[in-house]
C-alpha positions as CSV (number, residue, x, y, z in Angstrom):
1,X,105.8,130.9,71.8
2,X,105.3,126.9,71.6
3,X,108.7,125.7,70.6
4,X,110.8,126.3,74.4
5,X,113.9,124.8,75.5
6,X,115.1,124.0,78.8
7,X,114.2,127.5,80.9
8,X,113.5,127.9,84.5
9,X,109.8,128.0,83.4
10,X,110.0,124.8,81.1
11,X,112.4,122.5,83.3
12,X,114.9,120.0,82.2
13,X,113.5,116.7,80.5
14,X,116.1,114.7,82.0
15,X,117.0,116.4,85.5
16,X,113.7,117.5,86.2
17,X,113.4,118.6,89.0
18,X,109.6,121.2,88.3
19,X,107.0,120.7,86.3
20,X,108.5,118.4,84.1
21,X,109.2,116.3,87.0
22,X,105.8,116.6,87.9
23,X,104.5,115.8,84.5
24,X,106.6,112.7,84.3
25,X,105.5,111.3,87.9
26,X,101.6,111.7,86.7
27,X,102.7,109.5,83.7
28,X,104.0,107.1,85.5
29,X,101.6,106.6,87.6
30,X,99.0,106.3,84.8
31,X,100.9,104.2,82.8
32,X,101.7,101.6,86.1
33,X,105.7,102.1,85.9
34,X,107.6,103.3,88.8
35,X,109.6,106.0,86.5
36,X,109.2,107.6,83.5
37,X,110.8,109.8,80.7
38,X,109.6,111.5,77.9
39,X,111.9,111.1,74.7
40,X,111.4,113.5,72.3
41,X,113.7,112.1,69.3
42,X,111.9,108.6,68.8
43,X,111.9,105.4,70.4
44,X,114.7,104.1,68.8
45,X,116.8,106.6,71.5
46,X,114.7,104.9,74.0
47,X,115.9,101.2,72.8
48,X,119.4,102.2,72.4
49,X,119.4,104.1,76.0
50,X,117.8,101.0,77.7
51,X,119.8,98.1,76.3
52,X,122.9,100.7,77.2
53,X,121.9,100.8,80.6
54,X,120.8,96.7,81.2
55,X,122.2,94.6,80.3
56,X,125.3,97.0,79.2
57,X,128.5,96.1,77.8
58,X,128.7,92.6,76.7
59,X,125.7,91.6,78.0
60,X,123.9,88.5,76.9
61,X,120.8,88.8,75.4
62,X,117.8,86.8,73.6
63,X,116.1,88.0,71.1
64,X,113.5,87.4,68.4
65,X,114.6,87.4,64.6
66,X,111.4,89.5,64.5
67,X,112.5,92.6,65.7
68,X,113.7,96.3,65.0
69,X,117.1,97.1,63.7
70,X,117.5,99.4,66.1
71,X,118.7,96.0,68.3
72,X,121.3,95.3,66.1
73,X,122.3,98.7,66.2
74,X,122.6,98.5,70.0
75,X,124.5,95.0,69.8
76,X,126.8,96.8,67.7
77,X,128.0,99.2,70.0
78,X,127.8,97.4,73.3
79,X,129.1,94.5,72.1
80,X,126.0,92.3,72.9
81,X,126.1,88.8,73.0
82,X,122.9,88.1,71.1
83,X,120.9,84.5,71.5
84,X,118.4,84.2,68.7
85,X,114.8,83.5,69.8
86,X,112.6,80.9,67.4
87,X,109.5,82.5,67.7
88,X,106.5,80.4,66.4
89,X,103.6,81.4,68.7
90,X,101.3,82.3,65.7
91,X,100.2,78.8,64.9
92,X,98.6,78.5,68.1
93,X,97.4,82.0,68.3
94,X,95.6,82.1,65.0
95,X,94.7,78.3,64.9
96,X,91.1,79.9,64.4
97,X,89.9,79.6,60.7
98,X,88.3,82.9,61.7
99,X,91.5,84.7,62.6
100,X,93.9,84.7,59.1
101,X,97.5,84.5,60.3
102,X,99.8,87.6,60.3
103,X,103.1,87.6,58.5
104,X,105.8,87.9,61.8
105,X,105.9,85.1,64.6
106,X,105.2,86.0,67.8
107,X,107.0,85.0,70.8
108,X,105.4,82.0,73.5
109,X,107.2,80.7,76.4
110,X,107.8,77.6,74.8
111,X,109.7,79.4,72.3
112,X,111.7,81.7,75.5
113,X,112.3,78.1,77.1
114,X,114.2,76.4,73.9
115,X,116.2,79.6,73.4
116,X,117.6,79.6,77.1
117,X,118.0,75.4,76.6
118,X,120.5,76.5,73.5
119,X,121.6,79.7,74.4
120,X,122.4,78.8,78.2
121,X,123.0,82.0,80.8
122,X,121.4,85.3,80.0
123,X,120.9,88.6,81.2
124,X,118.1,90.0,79.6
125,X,115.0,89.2,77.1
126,X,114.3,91.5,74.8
127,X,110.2,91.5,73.0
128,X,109.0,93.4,70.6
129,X,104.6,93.6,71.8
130,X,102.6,94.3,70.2
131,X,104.6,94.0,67.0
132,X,102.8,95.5,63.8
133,X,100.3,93.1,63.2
134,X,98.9,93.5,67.1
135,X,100.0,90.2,68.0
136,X,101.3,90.2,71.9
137,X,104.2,88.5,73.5
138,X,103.7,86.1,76.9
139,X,105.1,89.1,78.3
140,X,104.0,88.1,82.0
141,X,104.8,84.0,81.9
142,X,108.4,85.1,80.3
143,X,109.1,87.8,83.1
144,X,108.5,84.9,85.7
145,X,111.0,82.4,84.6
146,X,113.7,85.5,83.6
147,X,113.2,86.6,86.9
148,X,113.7,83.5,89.0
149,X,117.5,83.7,87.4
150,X,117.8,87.2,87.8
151,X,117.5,88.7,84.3
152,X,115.6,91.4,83.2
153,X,112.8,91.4,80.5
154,X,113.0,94.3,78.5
155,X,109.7,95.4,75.8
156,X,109.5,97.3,72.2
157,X,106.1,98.4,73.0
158,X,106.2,101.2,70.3
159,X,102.9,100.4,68.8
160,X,101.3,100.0,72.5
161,X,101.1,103.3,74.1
162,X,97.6,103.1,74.1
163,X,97.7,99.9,76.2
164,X,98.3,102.6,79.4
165,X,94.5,102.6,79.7
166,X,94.2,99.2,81.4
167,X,90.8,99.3,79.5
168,X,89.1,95.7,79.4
169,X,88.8,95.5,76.5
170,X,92.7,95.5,75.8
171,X,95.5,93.5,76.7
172,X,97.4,94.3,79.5
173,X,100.4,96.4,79.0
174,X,104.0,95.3,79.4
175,X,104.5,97.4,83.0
176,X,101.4,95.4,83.7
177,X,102.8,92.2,82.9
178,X,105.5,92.3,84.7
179,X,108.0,93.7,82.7
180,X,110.8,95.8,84.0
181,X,111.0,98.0,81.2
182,X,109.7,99.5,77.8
183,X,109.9,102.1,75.2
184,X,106.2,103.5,73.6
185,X,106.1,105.2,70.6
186,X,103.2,107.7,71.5
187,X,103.1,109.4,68.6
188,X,102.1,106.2,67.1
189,X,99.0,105.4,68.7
190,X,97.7,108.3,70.9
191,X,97.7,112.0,69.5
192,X,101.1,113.1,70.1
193,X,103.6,114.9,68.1
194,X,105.9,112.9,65.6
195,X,108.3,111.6,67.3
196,X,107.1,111.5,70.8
197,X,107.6,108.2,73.1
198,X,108.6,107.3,77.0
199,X,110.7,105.2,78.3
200,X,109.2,103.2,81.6
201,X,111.0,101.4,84.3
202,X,109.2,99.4,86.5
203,X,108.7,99.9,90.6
204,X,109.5,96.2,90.9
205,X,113.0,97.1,89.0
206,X,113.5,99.7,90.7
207,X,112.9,97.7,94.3
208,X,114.6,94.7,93.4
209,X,117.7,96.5,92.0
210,X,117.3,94.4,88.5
211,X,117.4,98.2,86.5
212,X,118.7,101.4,88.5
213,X,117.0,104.5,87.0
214,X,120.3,106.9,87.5
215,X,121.8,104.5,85.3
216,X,118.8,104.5,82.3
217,X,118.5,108.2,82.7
218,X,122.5,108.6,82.1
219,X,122.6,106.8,79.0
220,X,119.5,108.7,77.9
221,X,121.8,111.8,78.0
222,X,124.6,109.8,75.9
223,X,121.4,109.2,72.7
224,X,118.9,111.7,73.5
225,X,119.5,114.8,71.7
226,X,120.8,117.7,74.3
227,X,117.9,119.8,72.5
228,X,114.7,118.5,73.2
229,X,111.4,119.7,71.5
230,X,109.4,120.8,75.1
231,X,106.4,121.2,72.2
232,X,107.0,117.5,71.8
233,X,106.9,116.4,75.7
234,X,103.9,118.7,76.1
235,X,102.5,116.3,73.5
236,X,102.5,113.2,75.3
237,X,101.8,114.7,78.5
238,X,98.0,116.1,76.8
239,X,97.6,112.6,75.1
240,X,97.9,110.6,77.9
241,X,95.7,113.1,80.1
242,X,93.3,112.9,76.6
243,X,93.8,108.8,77.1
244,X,92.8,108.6,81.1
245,X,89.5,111.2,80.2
246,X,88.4,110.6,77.4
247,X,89.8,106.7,76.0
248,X,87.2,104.5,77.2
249,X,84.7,105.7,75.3
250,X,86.5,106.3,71.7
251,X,88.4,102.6,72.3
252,X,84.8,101.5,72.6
253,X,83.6,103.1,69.7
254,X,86.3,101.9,67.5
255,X,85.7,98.3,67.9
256,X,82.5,99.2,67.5
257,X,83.4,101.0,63.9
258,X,85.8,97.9,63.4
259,X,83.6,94.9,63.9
260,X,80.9,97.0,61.3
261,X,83.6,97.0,58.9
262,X,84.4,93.6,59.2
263,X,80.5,92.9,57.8
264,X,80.8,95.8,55.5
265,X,83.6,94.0,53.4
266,X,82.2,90.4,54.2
267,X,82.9,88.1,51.3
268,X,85.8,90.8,49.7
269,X,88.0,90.7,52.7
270,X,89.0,89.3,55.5
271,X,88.8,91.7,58.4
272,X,90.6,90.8,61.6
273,X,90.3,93.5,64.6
274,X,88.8,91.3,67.5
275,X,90.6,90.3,70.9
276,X,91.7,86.8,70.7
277,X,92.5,85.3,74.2
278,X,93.4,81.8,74.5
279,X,94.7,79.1,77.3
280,X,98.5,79.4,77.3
281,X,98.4,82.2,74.3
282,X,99.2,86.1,74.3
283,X,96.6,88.6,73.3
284,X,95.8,90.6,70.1
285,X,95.4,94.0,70.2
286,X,91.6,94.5,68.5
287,X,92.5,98.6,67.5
288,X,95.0,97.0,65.3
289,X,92.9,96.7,61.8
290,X,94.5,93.5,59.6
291,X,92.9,92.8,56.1
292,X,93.3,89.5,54.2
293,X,92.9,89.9,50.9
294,X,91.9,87.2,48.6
295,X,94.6,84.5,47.5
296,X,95.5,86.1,44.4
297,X,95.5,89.6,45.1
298,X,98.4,91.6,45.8
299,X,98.0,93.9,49.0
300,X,100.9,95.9,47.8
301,X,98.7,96.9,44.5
302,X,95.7,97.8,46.8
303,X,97.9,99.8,48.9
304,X,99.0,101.8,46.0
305,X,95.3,102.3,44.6
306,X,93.4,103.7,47.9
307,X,96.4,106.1,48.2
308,X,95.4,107.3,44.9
309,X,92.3,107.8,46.7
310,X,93.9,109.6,49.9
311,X,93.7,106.8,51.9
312,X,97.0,106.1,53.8
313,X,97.5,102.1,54.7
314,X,100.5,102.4,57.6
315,X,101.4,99.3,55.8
316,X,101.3,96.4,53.5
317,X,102.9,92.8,52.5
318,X,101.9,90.3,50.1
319,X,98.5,89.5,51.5
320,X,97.5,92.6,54.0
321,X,96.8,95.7,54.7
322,X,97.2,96.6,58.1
323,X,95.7,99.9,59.5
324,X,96.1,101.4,62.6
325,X,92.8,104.1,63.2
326,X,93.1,107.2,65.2
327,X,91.2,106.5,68.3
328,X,88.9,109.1,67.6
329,X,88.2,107.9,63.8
330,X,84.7,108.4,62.7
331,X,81.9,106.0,61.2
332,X,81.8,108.4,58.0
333,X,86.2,107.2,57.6
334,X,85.0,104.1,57.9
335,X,82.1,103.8,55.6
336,X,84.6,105.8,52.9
337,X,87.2,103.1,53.6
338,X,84.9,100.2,52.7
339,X,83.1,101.7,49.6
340,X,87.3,102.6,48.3
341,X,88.2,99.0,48.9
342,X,84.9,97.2,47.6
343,X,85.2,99.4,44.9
344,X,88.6,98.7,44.2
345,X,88.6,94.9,44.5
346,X,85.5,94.6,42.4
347,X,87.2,96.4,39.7
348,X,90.4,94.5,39.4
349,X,90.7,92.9,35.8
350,X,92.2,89.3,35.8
351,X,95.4,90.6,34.4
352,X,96.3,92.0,37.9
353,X,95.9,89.0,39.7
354,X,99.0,87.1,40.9
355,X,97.2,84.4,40.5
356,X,98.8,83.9,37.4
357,X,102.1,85.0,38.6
358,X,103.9,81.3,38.6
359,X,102.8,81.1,34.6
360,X,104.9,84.1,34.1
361,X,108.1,82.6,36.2
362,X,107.4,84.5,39.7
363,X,106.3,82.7,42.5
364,X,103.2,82.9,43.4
365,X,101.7,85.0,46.3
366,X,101.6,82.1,48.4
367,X,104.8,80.2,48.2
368,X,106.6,83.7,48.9
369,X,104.5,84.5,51.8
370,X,105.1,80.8,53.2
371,X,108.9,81.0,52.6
372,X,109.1,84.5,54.0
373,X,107.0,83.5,57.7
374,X,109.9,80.5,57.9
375,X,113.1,81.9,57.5
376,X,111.0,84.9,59.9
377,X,110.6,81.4,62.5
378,X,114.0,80.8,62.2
379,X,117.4,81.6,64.1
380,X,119.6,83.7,61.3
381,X,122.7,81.8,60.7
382,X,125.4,84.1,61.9
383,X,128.8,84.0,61.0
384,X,129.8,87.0,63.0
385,X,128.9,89.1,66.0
386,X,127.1,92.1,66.1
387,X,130.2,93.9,67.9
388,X,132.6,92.8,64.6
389,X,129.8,94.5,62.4
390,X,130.6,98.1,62.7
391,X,130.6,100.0,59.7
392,X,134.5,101.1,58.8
393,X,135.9,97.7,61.0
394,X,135.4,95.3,58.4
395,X,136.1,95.0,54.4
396,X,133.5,94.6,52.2
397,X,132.3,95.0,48.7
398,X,129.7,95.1,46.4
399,X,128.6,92.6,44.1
400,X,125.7,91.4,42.4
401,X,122.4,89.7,44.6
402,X,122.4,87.4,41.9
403,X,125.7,85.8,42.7
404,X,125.2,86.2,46.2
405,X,124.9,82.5,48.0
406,X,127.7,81.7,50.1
407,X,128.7,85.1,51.1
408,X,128.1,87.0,54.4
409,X,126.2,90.1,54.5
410,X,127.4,92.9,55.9
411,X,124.6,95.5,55.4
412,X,121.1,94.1,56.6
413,X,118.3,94.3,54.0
414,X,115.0,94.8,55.0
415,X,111.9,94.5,53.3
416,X,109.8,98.1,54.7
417,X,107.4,97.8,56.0
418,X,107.2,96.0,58.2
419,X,111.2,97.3,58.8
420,X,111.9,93.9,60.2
421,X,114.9,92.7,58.6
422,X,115.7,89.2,56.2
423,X,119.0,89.5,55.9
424,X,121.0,90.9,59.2
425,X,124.5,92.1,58.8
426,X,127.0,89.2,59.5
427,X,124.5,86.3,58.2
428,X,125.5,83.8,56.0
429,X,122.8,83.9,52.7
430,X,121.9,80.8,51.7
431,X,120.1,80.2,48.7
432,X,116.6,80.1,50.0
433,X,117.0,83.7,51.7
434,X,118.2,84.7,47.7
435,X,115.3,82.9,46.7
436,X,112.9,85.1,48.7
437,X,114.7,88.4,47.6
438,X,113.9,87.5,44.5
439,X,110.0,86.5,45.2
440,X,109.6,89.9,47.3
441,X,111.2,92.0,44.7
442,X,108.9,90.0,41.9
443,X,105.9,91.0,43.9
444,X,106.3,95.0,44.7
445,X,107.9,95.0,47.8
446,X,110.5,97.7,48.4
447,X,114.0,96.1,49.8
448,X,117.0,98.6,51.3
449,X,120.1,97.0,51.4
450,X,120.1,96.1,48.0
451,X,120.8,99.0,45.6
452,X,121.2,98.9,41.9
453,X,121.1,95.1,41.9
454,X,124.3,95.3,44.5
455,X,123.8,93.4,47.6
456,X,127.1,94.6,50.3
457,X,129.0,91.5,51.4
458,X,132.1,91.0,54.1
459,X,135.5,89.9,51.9
């Protein structure tokens, strides 16, 4: 029988003290962290359970707009003091006609360095690398200056399990830049078991006292479920033994496979999976497949017709389709993938362009997209703190999105994917965010928060 729980044979995930414990000292030492734990109920646990632990309680925190909910959710409860990060990195890293622009900023020490100017004293950094469009944070320049003042750098590394390798021909991971801790979602990259992810602490941490394991490991047992799926940690454990044997040669392959379908689809779309390294700029992961579509097509509608085809896109906004292959993905996938979307884009009658979209009183493609990436640059203009925010502690009520502007939100809406939200609970909306609700909804992209043309606002 497969699915165990804690027995003398199976050990305890989070007191191990056999062959768990075993398991999780091989991982660390793979993955270049000085302690590990398998989490076996998603990385969100592992966010929550980290930012519990350090900075805890009222701690003071920066932050990019640009990250998961799951942040909020944690500010909620602990009462975080939360400085808002301007992230703006992409210009510089995509500067490269060659290399289209993804949607979300990334986050550049300049942009760390203006948010401690405004913010002042802090106690920990939180980054979200790579984030869904591959793009990396300065993980390693960051960790330097948070370190000098004795904060701790904490990394959403979800979509870079993978990254363990310390392959050349990826970017280094966060425990190898430096930072004292992450979460990896390895269910998302590697072949693991839905939802299977680890939780890493650094040896420097550990040495320098900036994160005490007992600490982590106690608020693991506060989120974690006290049932853990032992099918689940066996999982990761075979994935990352799969990863050290056997990952060279597939990652190798796979650019190989990418860089052919970037000529495949030359002159129908723009296919971005190459490493971009640049002076004083972070890294792109090249697994991470981004397609540009033309101008005036919709992403969102291509999306929907290679499903119809049994082709799943992880996801799409107005102008890309980002994939993320198996690392074992064949040629043959490949070649199926191209001839769906050449096939697709060459049969698209003018009608389903958006290119006509600002004749029928939308905004176009590109006005959204450009409105969307700035108020994604931006700090969100909060009226209230996370802590206030709890669901139950404050009165609300419903009310049309239309009549909106002015209010404060006390529900985040969030366009998904990517799951990063627009609107976060306790911001003031303005009538450019309303504006952009609008565009997004106009163009096919699903919203929660808003329900039944009812937006929820703080009275």
């Amino acid at each position: 029988m497969l699915d165990a729980t804690e027995l003398h044979q199976t050990d305890d995930l989070l007191n191990p003290v056999g062959p768990a414990g075993k398991s999780l000292k091989m991982a660390a030492r793979f993955c270049g962290a000085g302690w590990t734990r398998y989490i076996t109920c998603g990385s969100t646990c592992g966010i929550l359970a980290l930012l519990a632990a350090c900075p805890g309680h009222g701690g003071r925190i920066l932050v990019s707009r640009a990250s998961h909910q799951s942040v909020l959710h944690a500010a909620m409860l602990l009462d975080l003091q939360i400085g808002w990060i301007e992230a703006s990195l992409w210009p510089e890293l995509y500067s490269d006609d060659s290399v289209p622009q993804p949607l979300l900023p990334q986050v550049g020490v300049a942009d760390f360095r203006r948010a401690v100017a405004s913010f002042g004293s802090y106690d920990a950094v939180f980054l979200t690398s790579p984030d869904y469009y591959g793009s990396c944070a300065q993980i390693k320049e960051i960790a330097d200056e948070a370190h000098a003042v004795g904060a701790v750098v904490l990394v959403d590394e979800a979509h870079g399990a993978h990254l363990a390798l310390g392959s050349e021909f990826l970017p280094a991971s966060a425990m190898r830049q430096n930072a004292d801790a992450c979460v990896q979602s390895a269910h998302k990259t590697l072949p693991a078991l839905t939802p299977a992810s680890l939780l890493h602490v650094s040896e420097s941490a550990i040495a320098n006292g900036r994160i005490d394991p007992g600490t982590v490991n106690a608020m693991l047992k506060i989120f974690h479920t006290s049932s853990p799926s032992f099918l689940i940690a066996a999982s990761i454990e075979v994935s990352l033994d799969w990863l050290k044997y056997s990952g060279h040669g597939f990652i190798k392959q796979q650019m190989l496979n990418i860089e052919w379908l970037g000529q495949n689809l030359a002159g129908v779309v723009q296919v971005t999976g190459t490493a971009v390294t640049k002076p004083n700029c972070a890294d792109r992961d090249p697994l991470r497949i981004m397609m540009t579509m033309p101008d005036a097509i919709s992403a969102a509608d291509i999306n929907l017709k290679l499903q119809g085809q049994n082709i799943d896109v992880e996801m799409s906004d107005l102008r890309r389709l980002i994939l993320i292959p198996a690392i074992d993905q064949t040629r043959q996938e490949y070649l199926l993938l191209a001839e769906a979307l050449r096939s697709i884009i060459d049969g698209l009658p003018e009608h389903v362009l958006y290119s006509t979209a600002k004749n029928e009183g939308k905004s176009s493609i590109a006005e959204t997209e450009a409105s969307w990436r700035q108020i994604m640059c931006r700090k969100p203009n909060m009226i209230l703190q996370a802590s206030q925010l709890m669901p139950g502690l404050m009165k609300t009520e419903q009310i049309d999105v239309s009549q909106s502007v002015g209010r404060v939100s006390a529900r985040a809406v969030v366009p998904y994917p990517p799951g990063i939200p627009l609107l976060w609970p306790g911001e003031h909306i303005d009538a450019e965010i309303l504006a952009l609700i609008t565009a997004l909804r106009q163009n096919g992209v699903g919203l929660t928060g808003i329900e039944h043309e009812m937006v929820t606002v703080l009275v």
